[in-house]
N, C-alpha and C positions, 0 to 999 in steps of 0.2 A: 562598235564592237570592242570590248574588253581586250587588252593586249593579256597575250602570257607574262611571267614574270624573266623569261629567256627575249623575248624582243623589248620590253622597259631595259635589262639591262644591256641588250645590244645599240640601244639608243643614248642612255644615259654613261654609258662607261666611259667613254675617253675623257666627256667633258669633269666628271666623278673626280676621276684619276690625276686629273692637271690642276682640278682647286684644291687637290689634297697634297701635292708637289707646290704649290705655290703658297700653301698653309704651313709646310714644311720650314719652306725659304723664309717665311715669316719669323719661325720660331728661332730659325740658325743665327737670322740678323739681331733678332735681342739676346741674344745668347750670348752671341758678338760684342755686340754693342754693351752688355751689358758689367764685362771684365773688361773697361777701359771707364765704367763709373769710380767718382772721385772717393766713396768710401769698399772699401773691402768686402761687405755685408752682402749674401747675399737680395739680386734686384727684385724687388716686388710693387705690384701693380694690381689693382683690383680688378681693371681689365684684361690682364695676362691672366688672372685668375675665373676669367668666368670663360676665355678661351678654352682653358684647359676643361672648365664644367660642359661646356658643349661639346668638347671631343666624349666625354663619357656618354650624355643622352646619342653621342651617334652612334656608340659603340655598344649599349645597352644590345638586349634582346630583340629580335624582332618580332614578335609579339605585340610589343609594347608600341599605342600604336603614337601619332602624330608629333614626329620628331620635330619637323620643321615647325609649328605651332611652339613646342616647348622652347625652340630656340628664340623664335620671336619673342616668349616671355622671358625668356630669361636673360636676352638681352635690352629690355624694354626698362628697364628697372636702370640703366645706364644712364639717362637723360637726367 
């Protein structure tokens, strides 16, 4: 039987909620870490940049449909 969209998200919320609190913690620590690098400039990273590409496909519309697929691609290209 098909769940509603009210029990998918009473199942998936906390765990939701804590990898985006610990996605956070990620970001604080290069943020951190990254005013204590040896040149002034801001730090850049191609991997910090495709981070930030995946917070937009999460934040898109929902319409739009196979987020986690587009993620796969878009971090596949990494390797």
């Amino acid at each position: 039987m098909m769940q509603t969209a009210l029990q998918v998200l009473d199942r998936e919320y906390l765990e939701a909620r804590c990898s985006l609190v610990e996605l956070g913690a990620a970001f604080d620590r290069v943020d951190r870490a990254s005013d204590h690098e040896e040149n002034t400039g801001k730090f850049n990273d191609s991997r910090l940049e495709l981070l930030k590409q995946a917070l937009g496909i999460l934040t898109e519309e929902s319409h739009l449909p196979n987020r986690a697929e587009r993620l796969l691609l878009l971090f596949s290209d990494l390797d």
